[in-house]
FILUMDREN-593572 format. One record per atom (N, C-alpha, C, CB): residue in three letters; x, y, z. Coordinates in steps of 0.001 Angstrom, whole numbers, padded with zeros to 6 digits, always signed. Glycine has a CB too. Layout:
# FILUMDREN-593572
ALAXYZ;...
This chain:
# FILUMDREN-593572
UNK+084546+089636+100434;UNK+084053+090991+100299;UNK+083794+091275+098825;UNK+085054+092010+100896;UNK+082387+092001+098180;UNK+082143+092068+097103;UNK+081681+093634+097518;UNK+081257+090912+096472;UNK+082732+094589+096478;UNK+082009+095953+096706;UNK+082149+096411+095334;UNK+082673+097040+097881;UNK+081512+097446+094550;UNK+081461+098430+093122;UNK+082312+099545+093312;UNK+079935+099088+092730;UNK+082540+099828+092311;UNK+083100+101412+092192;UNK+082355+101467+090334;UNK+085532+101624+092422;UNK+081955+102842+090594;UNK+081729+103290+089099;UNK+083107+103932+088146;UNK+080544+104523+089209;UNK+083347+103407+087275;UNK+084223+104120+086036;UNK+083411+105759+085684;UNK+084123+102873+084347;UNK+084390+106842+086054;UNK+084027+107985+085421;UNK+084454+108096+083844;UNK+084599+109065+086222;UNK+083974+109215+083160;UNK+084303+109198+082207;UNK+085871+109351+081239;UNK+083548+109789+082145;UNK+086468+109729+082571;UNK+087670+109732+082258;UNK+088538+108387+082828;UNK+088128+111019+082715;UNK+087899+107325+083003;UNK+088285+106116+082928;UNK+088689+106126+084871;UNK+089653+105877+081548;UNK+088312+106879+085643;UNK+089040+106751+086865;UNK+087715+106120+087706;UNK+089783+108319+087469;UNK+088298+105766+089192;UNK+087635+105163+090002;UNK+088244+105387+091098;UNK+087419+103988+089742;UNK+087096+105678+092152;UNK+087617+105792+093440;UNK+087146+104157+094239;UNK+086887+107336+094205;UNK+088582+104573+095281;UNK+088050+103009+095471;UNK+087422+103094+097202;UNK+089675+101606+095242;UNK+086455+101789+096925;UNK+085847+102211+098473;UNK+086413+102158+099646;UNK+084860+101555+098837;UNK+085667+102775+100729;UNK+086078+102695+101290;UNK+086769+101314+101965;UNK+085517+103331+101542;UNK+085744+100269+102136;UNK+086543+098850+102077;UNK+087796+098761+101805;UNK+086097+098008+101194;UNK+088466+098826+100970;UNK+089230+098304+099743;UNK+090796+099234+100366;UNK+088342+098901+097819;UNK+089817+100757+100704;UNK+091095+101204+101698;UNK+091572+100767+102431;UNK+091118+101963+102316;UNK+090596+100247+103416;UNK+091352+099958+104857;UNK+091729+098505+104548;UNK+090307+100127+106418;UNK+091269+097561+103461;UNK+092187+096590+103479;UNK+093403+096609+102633;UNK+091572+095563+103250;UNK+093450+097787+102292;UNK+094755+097729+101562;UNK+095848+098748+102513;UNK+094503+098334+099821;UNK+095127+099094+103624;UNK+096166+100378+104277;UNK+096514+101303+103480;UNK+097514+099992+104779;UNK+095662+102240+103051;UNK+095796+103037+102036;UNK+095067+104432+102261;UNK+095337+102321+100890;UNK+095612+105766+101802;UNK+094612+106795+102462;UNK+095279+107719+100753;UNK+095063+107619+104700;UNK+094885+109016+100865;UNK+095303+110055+099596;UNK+096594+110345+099706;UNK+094561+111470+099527;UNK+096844+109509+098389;UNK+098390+110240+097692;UNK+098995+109100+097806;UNK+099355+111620+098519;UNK+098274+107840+098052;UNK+099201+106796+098621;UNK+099218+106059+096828;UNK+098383+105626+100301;UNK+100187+104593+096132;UNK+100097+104500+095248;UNK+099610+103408+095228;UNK+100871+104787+094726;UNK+098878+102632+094117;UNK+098458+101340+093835;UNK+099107+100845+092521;UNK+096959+101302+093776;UNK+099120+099293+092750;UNK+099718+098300+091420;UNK+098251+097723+090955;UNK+101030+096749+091965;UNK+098324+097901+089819;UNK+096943+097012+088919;UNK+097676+095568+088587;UNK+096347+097940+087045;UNK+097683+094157+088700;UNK+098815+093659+087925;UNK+098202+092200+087647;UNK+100368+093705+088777;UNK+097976+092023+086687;UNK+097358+090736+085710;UNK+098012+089621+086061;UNK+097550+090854+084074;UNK+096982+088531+086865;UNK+097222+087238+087263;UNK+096002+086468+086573;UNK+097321+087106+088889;UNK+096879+085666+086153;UNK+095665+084961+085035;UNK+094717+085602+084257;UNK+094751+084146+085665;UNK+093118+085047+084871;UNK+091711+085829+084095;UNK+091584+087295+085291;UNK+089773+084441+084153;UNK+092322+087460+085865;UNK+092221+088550+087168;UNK+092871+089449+087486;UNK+092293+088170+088203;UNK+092302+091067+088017;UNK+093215+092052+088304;UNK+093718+092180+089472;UNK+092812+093079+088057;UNK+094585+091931+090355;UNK+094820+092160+091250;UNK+095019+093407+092199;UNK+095369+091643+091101;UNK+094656+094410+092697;UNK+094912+095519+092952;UNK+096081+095290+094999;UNK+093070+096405+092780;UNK+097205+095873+094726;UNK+097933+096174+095803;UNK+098617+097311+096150;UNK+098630+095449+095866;UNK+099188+097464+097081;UNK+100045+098657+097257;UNK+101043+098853+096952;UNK+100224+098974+098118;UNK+101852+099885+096432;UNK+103030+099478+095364;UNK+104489+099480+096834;UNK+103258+101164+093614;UNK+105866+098946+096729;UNK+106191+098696+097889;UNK+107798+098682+097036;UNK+105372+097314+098776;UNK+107863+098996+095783;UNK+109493+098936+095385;UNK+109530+100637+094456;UNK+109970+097110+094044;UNK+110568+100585+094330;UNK+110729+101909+093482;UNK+110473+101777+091955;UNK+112202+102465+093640;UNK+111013+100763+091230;UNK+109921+100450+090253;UNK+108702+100416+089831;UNK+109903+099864+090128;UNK+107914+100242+090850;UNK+106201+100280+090955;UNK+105976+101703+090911;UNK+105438+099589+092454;UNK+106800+102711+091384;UNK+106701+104467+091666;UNK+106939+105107+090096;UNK+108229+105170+092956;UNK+107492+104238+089331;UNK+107639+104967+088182;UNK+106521+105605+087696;UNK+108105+104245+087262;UNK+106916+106642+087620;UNK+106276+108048+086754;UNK+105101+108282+087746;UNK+105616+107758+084849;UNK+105507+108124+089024;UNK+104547+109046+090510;UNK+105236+110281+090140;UNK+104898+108513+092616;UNK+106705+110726+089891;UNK+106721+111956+090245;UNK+107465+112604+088839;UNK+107469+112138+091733;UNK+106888+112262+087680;UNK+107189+112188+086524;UNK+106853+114229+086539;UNK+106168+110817+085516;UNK+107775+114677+085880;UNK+108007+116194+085461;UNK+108187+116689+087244;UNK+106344+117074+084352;UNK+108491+115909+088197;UNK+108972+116724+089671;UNK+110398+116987+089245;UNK+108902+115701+091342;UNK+110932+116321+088561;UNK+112925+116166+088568;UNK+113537+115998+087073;UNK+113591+114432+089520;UNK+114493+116921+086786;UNK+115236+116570+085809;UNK+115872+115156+085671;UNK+116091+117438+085811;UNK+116464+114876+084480;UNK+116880+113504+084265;UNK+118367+113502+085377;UNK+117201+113181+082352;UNK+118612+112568+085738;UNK+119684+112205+086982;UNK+119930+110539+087268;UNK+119012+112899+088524;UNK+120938+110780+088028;UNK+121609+108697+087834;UNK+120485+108244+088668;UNK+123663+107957+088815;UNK+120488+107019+088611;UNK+119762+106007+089661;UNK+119502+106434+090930;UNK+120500+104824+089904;UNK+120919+107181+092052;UNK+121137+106924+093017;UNK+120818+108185+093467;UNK+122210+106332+093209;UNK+120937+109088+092913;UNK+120455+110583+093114;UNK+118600+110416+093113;UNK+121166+111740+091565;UNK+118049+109795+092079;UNK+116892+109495+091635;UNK+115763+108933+093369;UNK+117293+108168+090264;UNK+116275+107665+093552;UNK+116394+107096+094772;UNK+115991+107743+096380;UNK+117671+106820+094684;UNK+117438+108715+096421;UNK+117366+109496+097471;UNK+116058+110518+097368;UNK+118705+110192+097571;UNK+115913+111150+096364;UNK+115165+111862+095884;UNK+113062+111375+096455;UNK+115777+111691+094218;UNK+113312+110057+095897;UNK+111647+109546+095577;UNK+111626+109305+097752;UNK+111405+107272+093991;UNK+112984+109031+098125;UNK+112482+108781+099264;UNK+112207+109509+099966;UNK+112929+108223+099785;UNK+112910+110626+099612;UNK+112839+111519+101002;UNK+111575+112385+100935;UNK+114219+112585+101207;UNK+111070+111952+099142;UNK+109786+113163+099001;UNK+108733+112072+099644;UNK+109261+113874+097014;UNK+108591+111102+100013;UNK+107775+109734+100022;UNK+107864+109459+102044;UNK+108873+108143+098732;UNK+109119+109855+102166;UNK+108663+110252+103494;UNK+108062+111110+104180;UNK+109235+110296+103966;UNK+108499+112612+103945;UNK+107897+113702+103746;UNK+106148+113355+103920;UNK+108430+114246+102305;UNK+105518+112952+102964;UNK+103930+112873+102937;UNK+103953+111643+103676;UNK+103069+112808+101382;UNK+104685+110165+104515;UNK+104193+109588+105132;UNK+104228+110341+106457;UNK+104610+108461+104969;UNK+105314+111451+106711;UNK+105588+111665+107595;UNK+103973+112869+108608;UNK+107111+112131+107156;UNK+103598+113676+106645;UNK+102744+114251+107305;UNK+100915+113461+107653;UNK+102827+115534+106487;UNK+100985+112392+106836;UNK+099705+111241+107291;UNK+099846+110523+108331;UNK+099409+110162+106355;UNK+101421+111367+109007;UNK+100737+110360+110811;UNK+100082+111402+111255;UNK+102060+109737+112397;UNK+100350+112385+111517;UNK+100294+113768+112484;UNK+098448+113456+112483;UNK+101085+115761+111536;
């Protein structure tokens, strides 16, 4: 599969539709950019590390485990409302 997306001027890109459905992906969902060799790889992000700074200024500073509970339950929440 060979498809384009244009760079706006503010450096963003929507990605096609293609690219959605092979990535299982719809709005609000997150992506990894991540450098393999001469190549970008684009995937779906799938650890809590990859989420860093999705919900950057949602939460004061807090431990790990508070942090955690937090990203999940807001992360279910919006999977919960993209079944309906």
């Amino acid at each position: 599969m060979v498809v384009t997306a244009k760079i706006t001027s503010k450096g963003q890109i929507t990605l096609p539709k293609e690219v959605r459905k092979l990535l299982k992906v719809d709005a609000g969902a997150v992506v990894v950019f991540e450098e393999e060799d001469d190549k970008v790889v684009v995937r779906t992000a799938k650890t809590l590390r990859e989420f860093k700074g999705f919900l950057k200024g949602k939460a004061v500073s807090t431990d790990f485990d508070t942090m955690r509970d937090k990203a999940k339950k807001y992360l279910g929440g919006r999977l919960g409302r993209a079944k309906r």
